[in-house]
Phi, psi and omega in degrees: 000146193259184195301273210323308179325305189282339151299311165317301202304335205276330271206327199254344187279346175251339201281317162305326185289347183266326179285324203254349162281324104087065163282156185284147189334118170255098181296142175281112200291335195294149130285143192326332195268025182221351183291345179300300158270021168301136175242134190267154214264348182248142170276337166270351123335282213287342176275350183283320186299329202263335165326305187285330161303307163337309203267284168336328139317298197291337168242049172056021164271353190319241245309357166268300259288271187338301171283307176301322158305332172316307172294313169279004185231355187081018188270102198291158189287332146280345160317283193315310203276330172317304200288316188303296163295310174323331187270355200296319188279345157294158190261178239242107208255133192274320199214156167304111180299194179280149161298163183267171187304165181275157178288125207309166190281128176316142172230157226274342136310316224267281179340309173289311178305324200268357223235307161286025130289330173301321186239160183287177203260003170294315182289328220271278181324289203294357176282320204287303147352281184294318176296350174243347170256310186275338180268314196281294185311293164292003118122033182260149165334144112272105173232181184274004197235354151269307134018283213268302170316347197247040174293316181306353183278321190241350141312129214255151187274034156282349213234020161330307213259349186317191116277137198244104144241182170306320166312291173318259208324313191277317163251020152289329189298293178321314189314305168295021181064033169271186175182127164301118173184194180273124195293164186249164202290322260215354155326317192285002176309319189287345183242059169221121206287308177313278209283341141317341160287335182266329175297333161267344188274342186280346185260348187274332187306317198291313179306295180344286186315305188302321178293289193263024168069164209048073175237137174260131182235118182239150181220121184251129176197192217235155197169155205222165171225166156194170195325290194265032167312098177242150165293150171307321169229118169214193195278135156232179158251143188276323158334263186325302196307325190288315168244086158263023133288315164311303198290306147352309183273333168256041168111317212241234188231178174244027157102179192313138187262157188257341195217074182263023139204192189235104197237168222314173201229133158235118164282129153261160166223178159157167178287150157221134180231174163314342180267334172135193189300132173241147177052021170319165170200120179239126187238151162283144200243015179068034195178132197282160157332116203220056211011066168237215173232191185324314217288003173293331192272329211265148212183149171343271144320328177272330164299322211270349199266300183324298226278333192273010142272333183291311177314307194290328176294298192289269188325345177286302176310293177318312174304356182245352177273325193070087160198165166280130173289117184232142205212114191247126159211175201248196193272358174328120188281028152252346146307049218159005208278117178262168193250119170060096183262146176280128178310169176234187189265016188270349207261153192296144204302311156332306177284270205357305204277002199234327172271358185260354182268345166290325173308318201090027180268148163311120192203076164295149202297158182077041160260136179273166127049272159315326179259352175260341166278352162275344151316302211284359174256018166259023173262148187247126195311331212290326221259320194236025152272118192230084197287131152290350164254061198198308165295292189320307190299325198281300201315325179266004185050055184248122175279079202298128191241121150247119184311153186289152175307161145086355228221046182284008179288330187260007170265108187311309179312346182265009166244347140323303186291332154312291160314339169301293201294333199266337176285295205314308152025278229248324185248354151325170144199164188283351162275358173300140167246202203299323174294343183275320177305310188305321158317281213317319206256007168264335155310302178294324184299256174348016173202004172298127180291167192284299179335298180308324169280317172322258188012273187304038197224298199298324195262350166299291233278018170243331200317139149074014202255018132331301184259021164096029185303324188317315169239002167339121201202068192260342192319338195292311155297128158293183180296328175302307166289352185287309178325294163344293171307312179260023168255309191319303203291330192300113151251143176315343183249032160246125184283342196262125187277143165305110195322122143244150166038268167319332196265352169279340187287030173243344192280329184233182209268176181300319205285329176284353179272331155336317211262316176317316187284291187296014173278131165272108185288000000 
């Protein structure tokens, strides 16, 4: 049989093999303005096509190549011939690759991201809208199957046709920087006309000082440890909790404990400046832990002795920088002790009448009741309420700053202290008692670098006035209009964002952020 025959036969024996396989249609997944650059997406794929074209070539069939590999492998047929030509100009492939890696796991950012790209940023606004006027403001549950009812309020009709479901709804919130979690107390402060008054009046002084420069700024407050103090989250094995006798009897534990024991309590007190921890002190108080906090130890007296060394320190150091001494402290009432305090009008007739006659005001015998609390309110509390750590700053020419109540953001020391409990962590252990935790953490203080409490200066000394604490005034408004009001004011060209929380968290290393994230405000 001469050659050419036997190309036929081979020509005519596949030709048969294609009709009679005779697969169902494969459409070409590309659309036309993209099939020019289509790639085929696996490299061994792409290389079996051109092997096998190769080996067909050689018995003069390459011109079949397409449909068949097309059949066998499920590929539509222009795929193939895309793949063929993009290789004419390629060297000759000797081996096979490697398969390619499988695709990474989608990570749950990713997820959240792809999932507010589906809807528009009308729908974006009025869902953030609806969670702060219908949930927030009344003060109601949230859940997400109230959510997903009330979609008609906040689905924008361009996003009509979406799909809603709880899932959806749960990582558009994330998406949107919402967060299940615990909730906090202490929010409604900001739509309270008093302490939004005092928040201003405490940022406009701090401007005041700061404007005009050279100030030494110290902040001081108070916080307690005890021995078996662990974070809240940490690695366990989930194994041992199902069987922890088993795991006991071979050896091991029956996993991480958050607490192991509730062991003697220490009050700390101490500074915090920009130079680093000033005047710390820590004393044992004798008495185990029975979860409550300090203020059962701490007390008046024991403050005003701590605070009139802190007066002598502080003024020492500023005469040696040549700055003014300034001392940011919060409302604690042993912070707070008036000297001979002016009655109120809940107090019994007697003490009135005993304290306006030590003043020397006119209080003839028989007066009643009523008429001696009107005296006392054309008095003014401010001029004869005399704070005794207050008479003292003045008495050391020390410039006393008191932080708005509930507002613990503008006290620096409260992200020291934070960075404390999280280094103590690490450096307790359970055989330690109280004198030894008292070394340690009195080591770590005296050696915590300095740079960080700069920090933590600079962003107490920014928090809120970006958003207008200074005059900040909302009570005059409802939650809607408050909303409004602060959609009206945003400008879109402004690159520097409002400062939050969060945003210090660039400023320092991984092991500081943790600890950052758990001061509670």
């Amino acid at each position: 049989m001469e050659e050419g025959d036997q190309y036929s036969i081979r020509r005519y024996h596949l030709s048969m093999f294609l009709k009679y396989c005779n697969p169902p249609y494969i459409p070409d997944p590309d659309p036309p303005s993209t099939r020019k650059n289509h790639i085929v997406h696996c490299e061994k794929t792409r290389a079996f096509i051109l092997r096998a074209h190769a080996f067909m070539a050689e018995n003069g069939v390459e011109d079949l190549s397409p449909s068949l590999l097309s059949k066998l492998l499920s590929i539509h047929p222009q795929t193939v011939s895309r793949t063929i030509d993009a290789a004419k100009d390629s060297p000759p492939i000797t081996r096979f690759p490697p398969c390619a890696p499988p695709p990474l796991k989608q990570t749950k950012k990713a997820k959240e991201q792809r999932i507010v790209g589906r809807f528009s940023p009308e729908t974006i606004e009025k869902l953030r809208r609806y969670m702060h006027v219908s949930f927030f403001a009344q003060y109601k549950r949230v859940t997400l199957k109230l959510i997903k009812d009330g979609r008609e309020e906040w689905l924008a009709e361009s996003d009509k046709e979406q799909t809603v479901n709880t899932s959806t709804i749960r990582l558009l919130l994330h998406g949107m920087n919402f967060a299940f979690i615990k909730l906090q107390c202490r929010t409604s402060i900001y739509m309270n006309e008093y302490y939004c008054s005092l928040q201003a009046n405490f940022l406009r002084s701090m401007l005041e000082i700061r404007t005009e420069g050279k100030c030494l700024i110290w902040s001081v407050d108070e916080t307690w440890v005890h021995k078996g103090m662990r974070p809240n989250i940490g690695w366990t094995d989930k194994e041992a909790q199902k069987a922890p006798l088993t795991f006991i009897k071979n050896g091991l534990t029956a996993g991480n404990s958050a607490q192991w024991e509730r062991g003697e309590r220490l009050v700390i007190v101490a500074c915090l400046s920009e130079h680093g921890f000033r005047c710390p002190l820590i004393w044992r108080t004798g008495k185990v832990d029975d979860g409550g906090d300090y203020h059962k130890e701490m007390n008046s007296e024991e403050f005003e002795k701590y605070i009139q060394n802190v007066f002598k320190e502080l003024v020492k150091e500023a005469e040696e920088r040549e700055l003014r001494p300034v001392l940011l402290m919060d409302n604690a009432s042993y912070h707070s002790r008036v000297l001979d305090k002016m009655p109120t009008t809940n107090d019994r007739k007697a003490v009135i009448s005993d304290w306006l006659v030590r003043k020397g005001i006119d209080c003839p015998a028989g007066l009643k009741k009523k008429e001696l609390v009107d005296k006392l309110k054309k008095l003014s509390r401010k001029e004869h309420n005399i704070y005794i750590v207050d008479k003292m700053a003045e008495d050391y020419g020390v410039t006393l700053v008191r932080t708005p109540p509930y507002m613990a953001e503008f006290a620096p020391i409260e992200l020291g202290w934070s960075a404390m409990k999280r280094a103590q962590y690490d450096l307790i252990n359970r055989t330690d008692d109280g004198r030894v935790i008292r070394e340690k953490l009195l080591e770590w203080m005296e050696n915590y670098p300095a740079e960080k409490c700069k920090s933590y200066m600079e962003h107490s000394r920014k928090k809120r006035i970006a958003e207008g604490g200074l005059t900040f005034s909302p009570p005059s408004l409802t939650t809607e209009e408050v909303l409004a009001a602060a959609a009206e004011v945003v400008d879109d060209e402004d690159e520097e964002a409002v400062e939050d929380l969060d945003d210090i968290f660039d400023m320092f290393d991984e092991e500081e952020e943790e600890s950052i994230r758990s001061v509670e405000f």
